[in-house]
C-alpha positions in Angstrom: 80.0 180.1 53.9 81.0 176.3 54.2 83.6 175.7 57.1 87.4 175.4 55.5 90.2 174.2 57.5 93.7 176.9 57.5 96.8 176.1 58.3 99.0 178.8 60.0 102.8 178.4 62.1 103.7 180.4 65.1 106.5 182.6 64.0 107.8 185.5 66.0 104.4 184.8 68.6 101.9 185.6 65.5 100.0 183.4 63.2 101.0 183.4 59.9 99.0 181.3 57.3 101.0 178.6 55.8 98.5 179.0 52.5 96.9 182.1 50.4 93.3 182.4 51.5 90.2 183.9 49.6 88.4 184.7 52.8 86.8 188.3 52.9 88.6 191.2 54.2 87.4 191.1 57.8 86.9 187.8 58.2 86.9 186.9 61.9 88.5 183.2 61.9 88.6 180.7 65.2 91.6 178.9 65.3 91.8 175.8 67.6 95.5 174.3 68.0 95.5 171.1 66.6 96.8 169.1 68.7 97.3 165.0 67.5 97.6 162.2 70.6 98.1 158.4 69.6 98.2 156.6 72.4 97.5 153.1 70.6 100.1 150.9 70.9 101.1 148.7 67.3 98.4 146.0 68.4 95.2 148.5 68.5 96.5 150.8 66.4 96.3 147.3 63.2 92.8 146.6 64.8 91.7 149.6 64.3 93.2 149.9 61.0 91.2 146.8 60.0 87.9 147.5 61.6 88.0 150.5 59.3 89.0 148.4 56.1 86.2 146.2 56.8 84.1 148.9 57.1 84.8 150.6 54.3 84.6 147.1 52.6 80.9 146.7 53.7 80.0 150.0 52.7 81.0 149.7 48.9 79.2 146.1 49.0 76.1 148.2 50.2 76.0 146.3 53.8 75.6 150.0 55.3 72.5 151.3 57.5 71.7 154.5 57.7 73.9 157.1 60.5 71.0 158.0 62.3 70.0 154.8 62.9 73.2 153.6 64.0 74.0 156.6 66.1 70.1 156.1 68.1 71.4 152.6 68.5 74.9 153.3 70.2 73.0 156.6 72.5 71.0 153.7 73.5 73.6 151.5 74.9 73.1 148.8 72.6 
């Protein structure tokens, strides 16, 4: 079964699912409280907003390498 994100509020101290579900009866579910910090300040927060679009940008003009590659790279301290 491919992973599928639920959302669910705190109401009385339970969980309640904000969203109908087809899960299985018995379906034993992890929840992890999501939990969003942005500490950027407006500065980083538009570099990084632009490092992305240039990113993205490079991908669709097929200036991409492959993940693994890039992810052997960066373990290596390059």
């Amino acid at each position: 079964m491919a992973a599928t994100s639920l959302r669910a509020l705190v109401r009385g101290g339970r969980l309640v699912l904000d969203e109908p579900t087809d899960l299985p009866e018995g379906t034993v579910v992890e929840l992890v409280p999501g939990i969003e910090v942005d500490d950027l300040d407006d500065g980083e927060r538009e570099r990084l907003h632009a490092a992305i679009q240039r990113g993205l940008e490079q991908g669709r003009r097929g200036e991409s390498r492959p993940i693994d590659e890039v992810l052997a790279e960066l373990r290596a301290g390059r």
